[in-house]
C-alpha positions as CSV (number, residue, x, y, z in Angstrom):
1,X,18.3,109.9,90.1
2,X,18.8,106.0,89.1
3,X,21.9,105.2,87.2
4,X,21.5,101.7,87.2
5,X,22.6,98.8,84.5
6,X,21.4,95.2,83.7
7,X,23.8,93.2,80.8
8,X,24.0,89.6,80.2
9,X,26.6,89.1,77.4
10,X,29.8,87.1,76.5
11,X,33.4,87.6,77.3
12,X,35.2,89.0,74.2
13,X,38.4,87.8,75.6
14,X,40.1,86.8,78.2
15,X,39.9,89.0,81.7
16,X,43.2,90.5,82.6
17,X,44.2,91.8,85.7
18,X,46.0,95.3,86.1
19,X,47.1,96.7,89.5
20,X,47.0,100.5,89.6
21,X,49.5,102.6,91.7
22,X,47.8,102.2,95.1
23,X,47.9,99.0,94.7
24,X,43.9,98.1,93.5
25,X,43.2,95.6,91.1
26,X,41.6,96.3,88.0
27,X,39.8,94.6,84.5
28,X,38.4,96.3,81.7
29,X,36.6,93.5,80.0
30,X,34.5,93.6,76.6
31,X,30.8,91.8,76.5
32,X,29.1,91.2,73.4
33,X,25.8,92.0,74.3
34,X,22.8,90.5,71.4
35,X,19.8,92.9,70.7
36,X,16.5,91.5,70.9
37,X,15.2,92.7,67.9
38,X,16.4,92.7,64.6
39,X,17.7,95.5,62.5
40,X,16.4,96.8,59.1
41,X,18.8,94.0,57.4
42,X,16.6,91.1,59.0
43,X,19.7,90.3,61.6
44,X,20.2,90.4,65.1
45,X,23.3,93.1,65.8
46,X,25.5,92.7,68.9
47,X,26.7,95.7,71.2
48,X,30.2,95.5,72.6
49,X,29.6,97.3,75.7
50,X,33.0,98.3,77.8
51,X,32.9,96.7,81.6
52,X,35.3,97.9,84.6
53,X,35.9,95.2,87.6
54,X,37.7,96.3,90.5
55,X,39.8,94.3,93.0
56,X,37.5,90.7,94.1
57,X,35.4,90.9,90.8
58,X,38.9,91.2,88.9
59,X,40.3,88.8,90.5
60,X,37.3,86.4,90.5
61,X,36.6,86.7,86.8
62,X,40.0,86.3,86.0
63,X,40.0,83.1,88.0
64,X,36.7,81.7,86.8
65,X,36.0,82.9,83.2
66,X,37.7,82.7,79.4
67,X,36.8,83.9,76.5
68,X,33.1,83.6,75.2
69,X,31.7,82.9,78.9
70,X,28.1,84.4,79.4
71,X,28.1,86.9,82.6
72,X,25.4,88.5,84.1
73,X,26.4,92.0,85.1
74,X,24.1,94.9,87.2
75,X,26.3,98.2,88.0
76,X,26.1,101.7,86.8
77,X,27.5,104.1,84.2
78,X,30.5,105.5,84.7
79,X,31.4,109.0,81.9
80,X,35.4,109.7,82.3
81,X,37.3,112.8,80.4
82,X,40.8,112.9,79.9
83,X,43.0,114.8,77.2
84,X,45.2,113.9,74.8
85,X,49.0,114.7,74.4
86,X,48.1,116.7,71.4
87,X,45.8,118.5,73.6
88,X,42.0,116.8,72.6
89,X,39.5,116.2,75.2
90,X,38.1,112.3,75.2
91,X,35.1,110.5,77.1
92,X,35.0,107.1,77.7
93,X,31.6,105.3,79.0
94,X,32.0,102.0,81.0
95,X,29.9,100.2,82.9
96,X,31.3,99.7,86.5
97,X,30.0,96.4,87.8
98,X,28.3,96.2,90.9
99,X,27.0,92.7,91.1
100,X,28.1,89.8,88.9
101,X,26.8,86.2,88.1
102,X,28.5,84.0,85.9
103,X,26.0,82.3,84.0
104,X,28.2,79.8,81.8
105,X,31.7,78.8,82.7
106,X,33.9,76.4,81.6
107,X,35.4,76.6,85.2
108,X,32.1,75.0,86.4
109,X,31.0,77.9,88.4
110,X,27.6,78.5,86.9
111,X,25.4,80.4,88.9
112,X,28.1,81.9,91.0
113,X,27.1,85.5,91.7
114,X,29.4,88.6,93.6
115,X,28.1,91.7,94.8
116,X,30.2,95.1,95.9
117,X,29.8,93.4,99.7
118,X,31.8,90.4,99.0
């Protein structure tokens, strides 16, 4: 089975860094992600597709990107359930990013790419 995704997209704002109990760093960062076709009003529509970094790619984008930068992101799918207090059952989808290449930054690190291995 192949659970593999390919984005390229801009930052919806800036990356922040969270550290989780063991002591991992974390991001969940937004890219608006254009279609490329148009929709039945003659417009382009834009996905806002949910993105998880963990530890160097948190720390990296948070160093290196703002707010509108365009990132090139390949990792997989990631489907997480948790309930409610009042007892509901929710799923969130994110992609978990595998391999990243900043393709615009005003940091001047264009081209820059990470895998998982650095």
């Amino acid at each position: 089975m192949i659970n593999n995704v390919m984005l390229v997209g801009r930052l919806v704002k800036d990356p922040e860094i969270l550290e989780t109990e063991n002591g991992s760093k974390v991001s969940n960062i937004t890219l608006a992600v254009n279609r490329q076709f148009k929709g039945s009003d003659g417009s382009y529509h834009t996905d806002f597709v949910d993105c998880v970094l963990w530890n160097n790619f948190a720390k990296n984008v948070s160093t290196y990107c703002t707010k509108g930068d365009l990132l090139g992101i390949r990792g997989r799918i990631q489907v997480d359930t948790y309930e409610k207090e009042d007892g509901t059952k929710r799923k969130v989808t994110a992609v978990v990013a595998e391999r990243i290449t900043f393709l615009s930054s005003a940091k001047e690190n264009d081209g820059m790419e990470l895998s998982s291995d650095d």
